[in-house]
mmCIF file as Biopython writes it, N, C-alpha, C and O atoms, coordinates in Angstrom:
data_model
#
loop_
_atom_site.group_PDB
_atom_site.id
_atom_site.type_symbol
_atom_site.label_atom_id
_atom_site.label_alt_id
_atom_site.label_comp_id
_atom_site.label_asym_id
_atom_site.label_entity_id
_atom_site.label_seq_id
_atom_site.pdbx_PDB_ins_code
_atom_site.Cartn_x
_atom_site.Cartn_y
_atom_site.Cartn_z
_atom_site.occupancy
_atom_site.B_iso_or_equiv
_atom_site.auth_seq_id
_atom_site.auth_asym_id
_atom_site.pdbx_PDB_model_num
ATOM 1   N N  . UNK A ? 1  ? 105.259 114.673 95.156  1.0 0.0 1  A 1 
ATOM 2   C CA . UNK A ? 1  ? 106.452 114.254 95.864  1.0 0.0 1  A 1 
ATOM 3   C C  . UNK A ? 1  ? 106.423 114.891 97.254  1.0 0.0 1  A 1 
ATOM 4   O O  . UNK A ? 1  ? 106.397 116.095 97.510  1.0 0.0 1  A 1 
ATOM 5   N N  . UNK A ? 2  ? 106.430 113.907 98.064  1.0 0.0 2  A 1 
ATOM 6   C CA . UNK A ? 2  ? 106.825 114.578 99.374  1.0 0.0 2  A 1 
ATOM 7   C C  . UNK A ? 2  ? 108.064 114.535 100.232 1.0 0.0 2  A 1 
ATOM 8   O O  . UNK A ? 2  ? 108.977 113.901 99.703  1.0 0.0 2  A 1 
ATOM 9   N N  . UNK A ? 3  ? 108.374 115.109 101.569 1.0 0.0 3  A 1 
ATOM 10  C CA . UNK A ? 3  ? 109.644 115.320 102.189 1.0 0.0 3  A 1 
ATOM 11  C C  . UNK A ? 3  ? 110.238 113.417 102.082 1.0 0.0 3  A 1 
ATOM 12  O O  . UNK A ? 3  ? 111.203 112.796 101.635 1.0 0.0 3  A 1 
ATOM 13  N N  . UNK A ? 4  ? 109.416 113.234 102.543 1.0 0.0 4  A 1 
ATOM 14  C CA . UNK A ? 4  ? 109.680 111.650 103.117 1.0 0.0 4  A 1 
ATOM 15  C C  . UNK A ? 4  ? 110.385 110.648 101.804 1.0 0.0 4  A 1 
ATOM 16  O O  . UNK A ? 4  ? 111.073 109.627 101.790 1.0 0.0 4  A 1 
ATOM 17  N N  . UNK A ? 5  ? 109.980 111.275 101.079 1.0 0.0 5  A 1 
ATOM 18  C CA . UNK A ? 5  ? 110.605 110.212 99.545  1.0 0.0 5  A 1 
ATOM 19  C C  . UNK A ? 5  ? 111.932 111.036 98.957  1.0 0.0 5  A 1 
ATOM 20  O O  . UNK A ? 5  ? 112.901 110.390 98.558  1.0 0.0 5  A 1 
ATOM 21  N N  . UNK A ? 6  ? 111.930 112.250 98.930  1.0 0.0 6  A 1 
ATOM 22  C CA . UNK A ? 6  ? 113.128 113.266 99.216  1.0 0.0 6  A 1 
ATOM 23  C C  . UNK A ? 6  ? 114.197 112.707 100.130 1.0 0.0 6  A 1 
ATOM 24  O O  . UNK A ? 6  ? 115.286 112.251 99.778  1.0 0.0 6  A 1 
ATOM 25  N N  . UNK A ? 7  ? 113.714 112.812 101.365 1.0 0.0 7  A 1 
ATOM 26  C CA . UNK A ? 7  ? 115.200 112.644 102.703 1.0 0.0 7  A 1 
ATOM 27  C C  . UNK A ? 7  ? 115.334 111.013 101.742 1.0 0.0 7  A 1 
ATOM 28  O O  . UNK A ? 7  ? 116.430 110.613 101.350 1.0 0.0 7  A 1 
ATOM 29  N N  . UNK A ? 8  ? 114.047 110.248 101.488 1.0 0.0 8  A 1 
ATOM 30  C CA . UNK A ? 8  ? 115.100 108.555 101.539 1.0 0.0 8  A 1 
ATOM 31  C C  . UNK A ? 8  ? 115.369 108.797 100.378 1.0 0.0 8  A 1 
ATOM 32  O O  . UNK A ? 8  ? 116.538 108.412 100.368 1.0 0.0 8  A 1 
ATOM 33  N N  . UNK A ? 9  ? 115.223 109.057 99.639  1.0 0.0 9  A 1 
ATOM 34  C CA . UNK A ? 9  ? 116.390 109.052 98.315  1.0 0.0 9  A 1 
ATOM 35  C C  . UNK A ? 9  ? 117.673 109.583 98.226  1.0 0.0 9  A 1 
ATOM 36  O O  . UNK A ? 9  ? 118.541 109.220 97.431  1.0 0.0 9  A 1 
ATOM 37  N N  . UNK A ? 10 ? 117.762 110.454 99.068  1.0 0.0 10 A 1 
ATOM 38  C CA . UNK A ? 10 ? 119.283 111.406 99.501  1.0 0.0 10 A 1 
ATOM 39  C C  . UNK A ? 10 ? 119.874 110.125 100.234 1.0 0.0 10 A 1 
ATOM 40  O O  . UNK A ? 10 ? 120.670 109.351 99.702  1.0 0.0 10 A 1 
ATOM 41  N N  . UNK A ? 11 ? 119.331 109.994 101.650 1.0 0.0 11 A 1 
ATOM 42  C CA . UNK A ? 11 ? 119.795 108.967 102.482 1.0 0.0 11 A 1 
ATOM 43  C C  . UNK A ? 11 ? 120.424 107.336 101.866 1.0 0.0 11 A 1 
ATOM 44  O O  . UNK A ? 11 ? 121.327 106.685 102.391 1.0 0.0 11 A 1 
ATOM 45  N N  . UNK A ? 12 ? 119.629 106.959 100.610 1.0 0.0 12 A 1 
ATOM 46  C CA . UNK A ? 12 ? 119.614 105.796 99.896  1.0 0.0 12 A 1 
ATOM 47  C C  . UNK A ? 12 ? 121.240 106.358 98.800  1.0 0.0 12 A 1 
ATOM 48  O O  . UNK A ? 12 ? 122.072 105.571 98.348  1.0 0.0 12 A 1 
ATOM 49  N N  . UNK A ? 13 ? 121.251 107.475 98.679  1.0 0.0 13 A 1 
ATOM 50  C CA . UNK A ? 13 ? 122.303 107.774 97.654  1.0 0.0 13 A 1 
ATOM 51  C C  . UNK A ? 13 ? 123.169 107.837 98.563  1.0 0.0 13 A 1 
ATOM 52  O O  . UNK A ? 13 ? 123.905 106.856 98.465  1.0 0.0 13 A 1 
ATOM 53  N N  . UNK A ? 14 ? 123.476 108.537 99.457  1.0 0.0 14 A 1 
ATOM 54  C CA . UNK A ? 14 ? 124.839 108.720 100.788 1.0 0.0 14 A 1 
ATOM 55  C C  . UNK A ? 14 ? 125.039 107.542 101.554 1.0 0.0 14 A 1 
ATOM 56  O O  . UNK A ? 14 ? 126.052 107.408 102.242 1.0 0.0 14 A 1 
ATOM 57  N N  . UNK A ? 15 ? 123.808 106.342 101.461 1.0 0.0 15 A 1 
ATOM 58  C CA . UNK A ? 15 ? 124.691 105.259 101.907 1.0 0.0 15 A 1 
ATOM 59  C C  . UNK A ? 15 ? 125.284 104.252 101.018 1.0 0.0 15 A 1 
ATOM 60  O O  . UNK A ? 15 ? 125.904 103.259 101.400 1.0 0.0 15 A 1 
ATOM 61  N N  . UNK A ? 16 ? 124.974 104.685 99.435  1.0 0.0 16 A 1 
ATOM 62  C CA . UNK A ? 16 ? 125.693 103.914 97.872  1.0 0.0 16 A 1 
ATOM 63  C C  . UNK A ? 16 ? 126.905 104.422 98.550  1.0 0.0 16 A 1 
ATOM 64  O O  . UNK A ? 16 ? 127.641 103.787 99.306  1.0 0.0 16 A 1 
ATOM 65  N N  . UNK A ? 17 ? 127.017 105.740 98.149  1.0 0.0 17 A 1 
ATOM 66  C CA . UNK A ? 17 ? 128.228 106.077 98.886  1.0 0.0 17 A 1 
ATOM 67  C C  . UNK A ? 17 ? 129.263 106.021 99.857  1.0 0.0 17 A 1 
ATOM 68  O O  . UNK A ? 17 ? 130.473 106.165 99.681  1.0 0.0 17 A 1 
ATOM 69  N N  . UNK A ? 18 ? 128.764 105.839 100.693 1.0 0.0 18 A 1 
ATOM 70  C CA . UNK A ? 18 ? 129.509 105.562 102.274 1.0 0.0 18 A 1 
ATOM 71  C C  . UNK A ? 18 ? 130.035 103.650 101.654 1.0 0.0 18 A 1 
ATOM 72  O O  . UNK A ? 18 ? 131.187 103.249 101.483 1.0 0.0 18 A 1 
ATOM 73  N N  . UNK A ? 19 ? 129.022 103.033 101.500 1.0 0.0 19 A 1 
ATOM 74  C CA . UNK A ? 19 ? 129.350 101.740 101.457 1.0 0.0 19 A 1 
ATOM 75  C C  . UNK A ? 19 ? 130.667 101.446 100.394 1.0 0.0 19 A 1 
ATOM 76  O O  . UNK A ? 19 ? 131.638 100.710 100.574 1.0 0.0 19 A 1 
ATOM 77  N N  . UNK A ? 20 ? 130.312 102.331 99.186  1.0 0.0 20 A 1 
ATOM 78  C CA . UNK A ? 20 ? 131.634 102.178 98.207  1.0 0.0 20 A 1 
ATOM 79  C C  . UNK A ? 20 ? 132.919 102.997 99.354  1.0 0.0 20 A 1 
ATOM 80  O O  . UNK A ? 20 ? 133.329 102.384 100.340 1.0 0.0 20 A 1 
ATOM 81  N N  . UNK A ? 21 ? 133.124 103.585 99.212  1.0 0.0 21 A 1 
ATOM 82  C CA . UNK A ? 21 ? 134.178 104.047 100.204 1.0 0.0 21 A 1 
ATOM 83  C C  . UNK A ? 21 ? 135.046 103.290 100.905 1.0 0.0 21 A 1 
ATOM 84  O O  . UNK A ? 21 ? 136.273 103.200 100.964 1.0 0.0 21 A 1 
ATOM 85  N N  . UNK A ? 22 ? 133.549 102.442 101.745 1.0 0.0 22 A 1 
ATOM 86  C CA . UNK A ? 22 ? 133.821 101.809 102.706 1.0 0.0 22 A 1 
ATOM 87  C C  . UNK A ? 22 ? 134.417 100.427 102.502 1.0 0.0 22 A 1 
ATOM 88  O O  . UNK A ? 22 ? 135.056 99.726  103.287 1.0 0.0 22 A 1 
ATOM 89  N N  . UNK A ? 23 ? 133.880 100.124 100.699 1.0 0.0 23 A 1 
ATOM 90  C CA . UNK A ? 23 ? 134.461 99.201  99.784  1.0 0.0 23 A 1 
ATOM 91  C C  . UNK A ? 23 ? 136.209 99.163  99.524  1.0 0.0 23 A 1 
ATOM 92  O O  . UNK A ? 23 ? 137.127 98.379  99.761  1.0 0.0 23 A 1 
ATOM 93  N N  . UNK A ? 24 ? 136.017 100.670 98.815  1.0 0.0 24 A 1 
ATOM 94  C CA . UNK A ? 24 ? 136.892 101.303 98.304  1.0 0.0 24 A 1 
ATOM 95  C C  . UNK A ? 24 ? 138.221 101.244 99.500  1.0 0.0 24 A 1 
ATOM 96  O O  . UNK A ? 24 ? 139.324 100.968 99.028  1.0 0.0 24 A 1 
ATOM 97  N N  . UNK A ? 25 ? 138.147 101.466 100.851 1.0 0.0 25 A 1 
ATOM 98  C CA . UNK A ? 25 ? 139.394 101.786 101.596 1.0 0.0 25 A 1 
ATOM 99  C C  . UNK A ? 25 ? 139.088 100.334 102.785 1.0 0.0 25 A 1 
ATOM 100 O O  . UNK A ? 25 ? 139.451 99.936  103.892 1.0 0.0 25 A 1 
ATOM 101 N N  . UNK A ? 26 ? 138.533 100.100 102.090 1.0 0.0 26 A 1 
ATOM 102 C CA . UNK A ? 26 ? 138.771 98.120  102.648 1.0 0.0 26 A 1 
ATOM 103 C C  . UNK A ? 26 ? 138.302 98.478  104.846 1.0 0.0 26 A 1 
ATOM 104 O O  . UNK A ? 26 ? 138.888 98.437  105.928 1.0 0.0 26 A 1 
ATOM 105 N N  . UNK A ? 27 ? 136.975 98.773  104.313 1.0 0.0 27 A 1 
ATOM 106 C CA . UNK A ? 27 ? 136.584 99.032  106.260 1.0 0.0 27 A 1 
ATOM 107 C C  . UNK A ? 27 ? 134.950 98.742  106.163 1.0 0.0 27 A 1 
ATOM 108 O O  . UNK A ? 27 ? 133.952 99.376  105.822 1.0 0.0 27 A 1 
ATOM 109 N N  . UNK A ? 28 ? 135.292 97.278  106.711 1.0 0.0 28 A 1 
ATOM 110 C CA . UNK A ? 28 ? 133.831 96.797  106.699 1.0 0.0 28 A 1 
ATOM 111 C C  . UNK A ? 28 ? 132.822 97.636  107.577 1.0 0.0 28 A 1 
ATOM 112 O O  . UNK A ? 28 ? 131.627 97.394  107.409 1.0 0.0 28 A 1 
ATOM 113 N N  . UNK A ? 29 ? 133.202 98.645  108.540 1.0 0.0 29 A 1 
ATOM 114 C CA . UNK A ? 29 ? 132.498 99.198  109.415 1.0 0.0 29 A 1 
ATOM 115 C C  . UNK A ? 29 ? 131.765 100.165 108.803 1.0 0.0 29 A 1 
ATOM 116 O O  . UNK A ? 29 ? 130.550 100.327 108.921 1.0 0.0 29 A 1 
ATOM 117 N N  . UNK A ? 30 ? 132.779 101.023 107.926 1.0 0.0 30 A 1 
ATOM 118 C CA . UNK A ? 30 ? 132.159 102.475 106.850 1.0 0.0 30 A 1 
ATOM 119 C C  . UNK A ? 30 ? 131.003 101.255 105.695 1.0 0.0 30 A 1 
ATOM 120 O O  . UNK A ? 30 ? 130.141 101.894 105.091 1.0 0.0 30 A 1 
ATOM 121 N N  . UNK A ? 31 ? 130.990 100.145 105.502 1.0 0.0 31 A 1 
ATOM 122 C CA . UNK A ? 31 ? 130.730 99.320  104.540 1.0 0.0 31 A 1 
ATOM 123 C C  . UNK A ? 31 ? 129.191 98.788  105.154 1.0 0.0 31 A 1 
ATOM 124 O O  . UNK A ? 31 ? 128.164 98.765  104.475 1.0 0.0 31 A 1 
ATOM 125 N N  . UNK A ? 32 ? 129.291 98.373  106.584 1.0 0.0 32 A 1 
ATOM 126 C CA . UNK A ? 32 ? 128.173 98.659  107.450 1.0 0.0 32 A 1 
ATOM 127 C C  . UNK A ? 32 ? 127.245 99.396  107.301 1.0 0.0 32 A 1 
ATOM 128 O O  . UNK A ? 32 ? 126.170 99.223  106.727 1.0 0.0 32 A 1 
ATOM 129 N N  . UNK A ? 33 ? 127.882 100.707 108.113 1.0 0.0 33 A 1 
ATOM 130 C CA . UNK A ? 33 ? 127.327 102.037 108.221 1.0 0.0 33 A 1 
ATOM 131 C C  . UNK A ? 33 ? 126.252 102.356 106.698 1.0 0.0 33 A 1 
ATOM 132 O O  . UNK A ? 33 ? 125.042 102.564 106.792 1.0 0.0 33 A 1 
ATOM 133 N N  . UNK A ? 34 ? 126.891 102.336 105.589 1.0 0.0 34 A 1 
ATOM 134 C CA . UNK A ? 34 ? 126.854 102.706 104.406 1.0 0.0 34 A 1 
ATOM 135 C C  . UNK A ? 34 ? 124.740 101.750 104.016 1.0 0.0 34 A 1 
ATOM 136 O O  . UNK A ? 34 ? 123.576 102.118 103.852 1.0 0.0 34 A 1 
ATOM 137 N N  . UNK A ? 35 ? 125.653 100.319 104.080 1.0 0.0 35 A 1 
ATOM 138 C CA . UNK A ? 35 ? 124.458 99.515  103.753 1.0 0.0 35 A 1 
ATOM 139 C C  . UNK A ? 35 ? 123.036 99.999  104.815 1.0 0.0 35 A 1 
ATOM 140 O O  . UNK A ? 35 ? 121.887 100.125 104.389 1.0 0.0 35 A 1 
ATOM 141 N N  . UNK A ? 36 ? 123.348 100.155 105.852 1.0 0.0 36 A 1 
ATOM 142 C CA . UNK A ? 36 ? 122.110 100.322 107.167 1.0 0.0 36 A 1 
ATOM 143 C C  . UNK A ? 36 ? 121.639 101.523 106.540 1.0 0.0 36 A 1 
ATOM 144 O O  . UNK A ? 36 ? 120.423 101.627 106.385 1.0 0.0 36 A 1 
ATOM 145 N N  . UNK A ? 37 ? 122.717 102.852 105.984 1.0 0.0 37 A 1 
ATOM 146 C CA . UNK A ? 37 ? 121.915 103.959 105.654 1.0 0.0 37 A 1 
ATOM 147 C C  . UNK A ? 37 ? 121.496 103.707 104.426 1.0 0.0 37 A 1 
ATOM 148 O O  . UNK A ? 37 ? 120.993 104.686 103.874 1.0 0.0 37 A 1 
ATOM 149 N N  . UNK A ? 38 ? 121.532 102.631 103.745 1.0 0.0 38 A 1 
ATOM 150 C CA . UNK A ? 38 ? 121.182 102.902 102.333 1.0 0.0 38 A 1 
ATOM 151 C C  . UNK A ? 38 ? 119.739 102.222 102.783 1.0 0.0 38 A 1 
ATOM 152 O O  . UNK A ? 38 ? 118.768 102.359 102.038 1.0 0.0 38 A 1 
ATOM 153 N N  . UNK A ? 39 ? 119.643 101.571 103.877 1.0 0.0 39 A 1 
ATOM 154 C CA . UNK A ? 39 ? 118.428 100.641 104.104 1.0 0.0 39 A 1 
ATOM 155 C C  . UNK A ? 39 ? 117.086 101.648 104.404 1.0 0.0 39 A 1 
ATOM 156 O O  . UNK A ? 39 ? 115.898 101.450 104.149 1.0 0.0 39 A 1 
ATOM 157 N N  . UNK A ? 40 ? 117.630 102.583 104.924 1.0 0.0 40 A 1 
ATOM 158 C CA . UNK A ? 40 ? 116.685 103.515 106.049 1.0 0.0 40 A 1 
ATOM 159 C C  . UNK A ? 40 ? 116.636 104.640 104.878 1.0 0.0 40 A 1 
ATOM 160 O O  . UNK A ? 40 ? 116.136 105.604 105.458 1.0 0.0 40 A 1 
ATOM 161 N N  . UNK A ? 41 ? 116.866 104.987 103.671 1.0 0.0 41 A 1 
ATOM 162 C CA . UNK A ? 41 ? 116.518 105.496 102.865 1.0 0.0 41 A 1 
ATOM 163 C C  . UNK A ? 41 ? 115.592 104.777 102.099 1.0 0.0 41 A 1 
ATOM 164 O O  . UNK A ? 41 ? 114.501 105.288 102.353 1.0 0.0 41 A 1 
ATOM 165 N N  . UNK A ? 42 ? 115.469 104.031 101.444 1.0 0.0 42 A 1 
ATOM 166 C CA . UNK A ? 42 ? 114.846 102.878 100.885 1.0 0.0 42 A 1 
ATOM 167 C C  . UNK A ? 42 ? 113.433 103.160 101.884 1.0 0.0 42 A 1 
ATOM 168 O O  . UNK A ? 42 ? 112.441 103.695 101.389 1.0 0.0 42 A 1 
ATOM 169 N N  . UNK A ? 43 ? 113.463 102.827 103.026 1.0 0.0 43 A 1 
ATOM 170 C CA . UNK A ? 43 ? 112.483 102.826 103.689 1.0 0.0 43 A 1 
ATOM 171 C C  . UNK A ? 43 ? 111.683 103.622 103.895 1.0 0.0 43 A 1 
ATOM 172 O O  . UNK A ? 43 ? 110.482 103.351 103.887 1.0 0.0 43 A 1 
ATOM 173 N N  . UNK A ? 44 ? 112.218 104.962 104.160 1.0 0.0 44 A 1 
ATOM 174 C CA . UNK A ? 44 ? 112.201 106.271 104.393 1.0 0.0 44 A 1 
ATOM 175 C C  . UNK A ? 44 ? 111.332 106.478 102.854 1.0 0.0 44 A 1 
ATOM 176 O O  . UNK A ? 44 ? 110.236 107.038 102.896 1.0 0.0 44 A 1 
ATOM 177 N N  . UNK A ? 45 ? 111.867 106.012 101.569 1.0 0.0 45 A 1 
ATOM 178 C CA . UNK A ? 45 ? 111.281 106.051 100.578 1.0 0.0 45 A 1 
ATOM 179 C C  . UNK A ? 45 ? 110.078 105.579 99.838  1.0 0.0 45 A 1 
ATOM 180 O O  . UNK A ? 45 ? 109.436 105.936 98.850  1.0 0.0 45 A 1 
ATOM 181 N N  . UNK A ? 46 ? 110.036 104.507 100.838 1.0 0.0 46 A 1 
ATOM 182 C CA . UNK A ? 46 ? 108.859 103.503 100.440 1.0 0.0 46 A 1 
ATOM 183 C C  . UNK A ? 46 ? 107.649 104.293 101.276 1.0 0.0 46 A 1 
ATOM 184 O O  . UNK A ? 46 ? 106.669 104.739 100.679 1.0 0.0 46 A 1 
ATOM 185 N N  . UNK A ? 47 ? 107.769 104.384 102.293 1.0 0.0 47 A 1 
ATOM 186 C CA . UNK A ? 47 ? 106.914 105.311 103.220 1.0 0.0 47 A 1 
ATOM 187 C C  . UNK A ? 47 ? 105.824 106.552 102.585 1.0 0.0 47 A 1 
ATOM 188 O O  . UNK A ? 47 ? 104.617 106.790 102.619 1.0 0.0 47 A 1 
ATOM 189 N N  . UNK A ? 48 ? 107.281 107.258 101.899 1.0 0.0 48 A 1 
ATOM 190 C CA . UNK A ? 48 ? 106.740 108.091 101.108 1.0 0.0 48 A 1 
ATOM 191 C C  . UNK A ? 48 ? 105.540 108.191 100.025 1.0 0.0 48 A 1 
ATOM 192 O O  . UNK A ? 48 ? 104.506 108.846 99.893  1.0 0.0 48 A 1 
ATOM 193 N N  . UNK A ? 49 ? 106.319 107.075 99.245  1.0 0.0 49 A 1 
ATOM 194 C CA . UNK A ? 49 ? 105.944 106.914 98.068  1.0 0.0 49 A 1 
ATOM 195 C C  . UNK A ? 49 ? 104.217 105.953 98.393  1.0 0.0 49 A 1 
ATOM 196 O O  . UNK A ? 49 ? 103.407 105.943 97.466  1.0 0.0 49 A 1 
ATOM 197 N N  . UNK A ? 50 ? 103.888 105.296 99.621  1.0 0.0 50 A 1 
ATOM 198 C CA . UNK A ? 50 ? 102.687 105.107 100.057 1.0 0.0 50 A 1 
ATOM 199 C C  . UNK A ? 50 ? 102.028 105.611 100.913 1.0 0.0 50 A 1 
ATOM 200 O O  . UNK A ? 50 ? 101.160 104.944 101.475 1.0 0.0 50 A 1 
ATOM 201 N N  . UNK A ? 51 ? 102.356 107.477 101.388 1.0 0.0 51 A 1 
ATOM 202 C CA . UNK A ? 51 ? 101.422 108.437 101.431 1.0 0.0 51 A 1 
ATOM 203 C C  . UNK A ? 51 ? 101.357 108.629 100.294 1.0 0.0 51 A 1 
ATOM 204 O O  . UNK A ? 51 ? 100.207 108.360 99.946  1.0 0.0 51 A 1 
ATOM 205 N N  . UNK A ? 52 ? 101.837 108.893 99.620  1.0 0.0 52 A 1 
ATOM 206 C CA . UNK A ? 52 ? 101.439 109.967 98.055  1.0 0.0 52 A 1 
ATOM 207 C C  . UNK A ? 52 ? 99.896  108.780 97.589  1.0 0.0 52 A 1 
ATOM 208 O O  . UNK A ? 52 ? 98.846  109.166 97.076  1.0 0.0 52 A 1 
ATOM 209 N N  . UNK A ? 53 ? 100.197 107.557 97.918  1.0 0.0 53 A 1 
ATOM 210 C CA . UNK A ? 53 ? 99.176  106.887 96.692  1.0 0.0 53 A 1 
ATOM 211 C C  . UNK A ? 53 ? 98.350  106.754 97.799  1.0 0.0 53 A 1 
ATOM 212 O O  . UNK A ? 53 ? 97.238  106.545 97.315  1.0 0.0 53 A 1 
ATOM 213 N N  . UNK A ? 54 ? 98.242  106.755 99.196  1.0 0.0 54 A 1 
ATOM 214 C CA . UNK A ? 54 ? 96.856  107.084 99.838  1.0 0.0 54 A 1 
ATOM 215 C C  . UNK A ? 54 ? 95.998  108.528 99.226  1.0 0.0 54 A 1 
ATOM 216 O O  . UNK A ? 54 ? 94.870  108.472 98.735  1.0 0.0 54 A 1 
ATOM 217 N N  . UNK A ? 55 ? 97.051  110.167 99.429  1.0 0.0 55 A 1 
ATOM 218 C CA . UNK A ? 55 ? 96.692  111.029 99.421  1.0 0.0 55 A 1 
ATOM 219 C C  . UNK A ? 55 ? 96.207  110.976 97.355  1.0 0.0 55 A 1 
ATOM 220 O O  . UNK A ? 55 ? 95.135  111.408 96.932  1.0 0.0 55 A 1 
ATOM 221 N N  . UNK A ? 56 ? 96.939  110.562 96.755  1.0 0.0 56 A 1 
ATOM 222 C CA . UNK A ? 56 ? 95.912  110.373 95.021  1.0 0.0 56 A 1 
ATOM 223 C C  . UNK A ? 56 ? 94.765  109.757 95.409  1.0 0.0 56 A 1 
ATOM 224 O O  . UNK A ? 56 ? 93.631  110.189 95.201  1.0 0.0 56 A 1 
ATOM 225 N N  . UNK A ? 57 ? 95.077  108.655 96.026  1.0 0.0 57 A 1 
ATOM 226 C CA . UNK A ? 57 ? 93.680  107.888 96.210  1.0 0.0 57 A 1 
ATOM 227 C C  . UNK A ? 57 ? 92.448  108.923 96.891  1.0 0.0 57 A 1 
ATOM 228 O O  . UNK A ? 57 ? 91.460  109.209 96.214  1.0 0.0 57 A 1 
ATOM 229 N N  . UNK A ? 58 ? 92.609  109.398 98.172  1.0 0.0 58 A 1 
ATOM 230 C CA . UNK A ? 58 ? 91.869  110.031 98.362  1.0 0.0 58 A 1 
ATOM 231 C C  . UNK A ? 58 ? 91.119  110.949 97.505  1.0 0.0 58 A 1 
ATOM 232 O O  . UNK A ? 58 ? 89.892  111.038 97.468  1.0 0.0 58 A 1 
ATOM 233 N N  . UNK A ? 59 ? 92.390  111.966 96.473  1.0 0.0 59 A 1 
ATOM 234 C CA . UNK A ? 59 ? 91.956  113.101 95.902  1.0 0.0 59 A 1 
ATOM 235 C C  . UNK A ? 59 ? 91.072  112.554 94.635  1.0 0.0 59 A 1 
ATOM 236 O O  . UNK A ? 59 ? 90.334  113.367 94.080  1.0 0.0 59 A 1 
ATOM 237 N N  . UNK A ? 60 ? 91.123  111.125 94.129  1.0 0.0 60 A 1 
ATOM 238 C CA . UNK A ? 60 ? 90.033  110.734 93.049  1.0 0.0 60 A 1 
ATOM 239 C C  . UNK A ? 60 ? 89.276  110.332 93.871  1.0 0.0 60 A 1 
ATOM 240 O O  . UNK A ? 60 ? 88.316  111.045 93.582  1.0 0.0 60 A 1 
ATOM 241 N N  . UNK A ? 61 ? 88.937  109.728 94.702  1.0 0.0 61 A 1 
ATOM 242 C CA . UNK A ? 61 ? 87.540  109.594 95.271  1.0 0.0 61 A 1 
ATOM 243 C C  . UNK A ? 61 ? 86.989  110.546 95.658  1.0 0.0 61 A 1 
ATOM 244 O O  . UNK A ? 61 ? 85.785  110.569 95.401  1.0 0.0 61 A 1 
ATOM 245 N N  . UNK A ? 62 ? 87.441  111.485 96.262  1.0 0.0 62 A 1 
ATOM 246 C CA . UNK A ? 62 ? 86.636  113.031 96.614  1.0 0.0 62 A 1 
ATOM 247 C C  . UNK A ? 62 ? 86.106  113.299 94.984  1.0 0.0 62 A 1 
ATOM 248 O O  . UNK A ? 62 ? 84.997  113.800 94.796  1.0 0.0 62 A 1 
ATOM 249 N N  . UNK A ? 63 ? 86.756  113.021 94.142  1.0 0.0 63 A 1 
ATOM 250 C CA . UNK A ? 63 ? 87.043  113.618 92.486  1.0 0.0 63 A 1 
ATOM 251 C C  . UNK A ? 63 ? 85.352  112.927 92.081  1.0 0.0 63 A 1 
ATOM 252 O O  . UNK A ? 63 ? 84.570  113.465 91.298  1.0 0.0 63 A 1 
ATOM 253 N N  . UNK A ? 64 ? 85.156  111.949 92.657  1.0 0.0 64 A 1 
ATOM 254 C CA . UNK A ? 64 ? 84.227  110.818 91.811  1.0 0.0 64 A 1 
ATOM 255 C C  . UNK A ? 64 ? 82.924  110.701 92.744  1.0 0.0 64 A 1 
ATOM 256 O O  . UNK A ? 64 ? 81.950  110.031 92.401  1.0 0.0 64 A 1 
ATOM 257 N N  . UNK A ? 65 ? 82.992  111.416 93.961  1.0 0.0 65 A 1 
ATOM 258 C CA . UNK A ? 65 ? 82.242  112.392 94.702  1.0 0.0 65 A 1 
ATOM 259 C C  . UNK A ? 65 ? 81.074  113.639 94.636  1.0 0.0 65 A 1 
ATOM 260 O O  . UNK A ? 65 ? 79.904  113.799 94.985  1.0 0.0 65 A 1 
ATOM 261 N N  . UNK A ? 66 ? 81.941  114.264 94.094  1.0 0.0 66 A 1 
ATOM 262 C CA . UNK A ? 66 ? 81.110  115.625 93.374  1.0 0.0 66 A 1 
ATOM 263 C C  . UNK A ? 66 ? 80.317  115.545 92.318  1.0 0.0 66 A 1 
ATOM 264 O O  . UNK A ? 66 ? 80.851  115.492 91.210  1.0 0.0 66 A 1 
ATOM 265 N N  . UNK A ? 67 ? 79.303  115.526 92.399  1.0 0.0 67 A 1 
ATOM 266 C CA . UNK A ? 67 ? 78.107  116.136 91.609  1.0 0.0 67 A 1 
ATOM 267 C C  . UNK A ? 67 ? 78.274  116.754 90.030  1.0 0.0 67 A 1 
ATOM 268 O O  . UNK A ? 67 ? 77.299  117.227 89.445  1.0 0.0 67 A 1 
#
């Protein structure tokens, strides 16, 4: 697990949040806000989650490498 799949999963949970709120007290703007940050977590997450499977990838081919 790295930082990058960390921050977007926080970011992806605080904009569930913001958006219900923003549901919740009837303000399409907090409802906005909410969805864009839930987007840029997501993203932020996906990012992540395709270093990690470059850096596995790498570490079995070095693996299948050695002698």
């Amino acid at each position: 697990m790295n930082k990058d799949q960390i921050k977007g999963a926080a970011k992806e949970v605080a904009g569930k949040a913001q958006r219900a709120l923003g549901d919740a007290v009837d303000s399409p703007k907090h409802e906005a806000k909410g969805l864009a940050r839930e987007a840029e977590g997501k993203l932020q997450k996906n990012i992540g989650n395709a270093r990690e499977t470059v850096k596995d990838d790498a570490a079995r081919e070095r693996d299948l490498r050695k002698p």
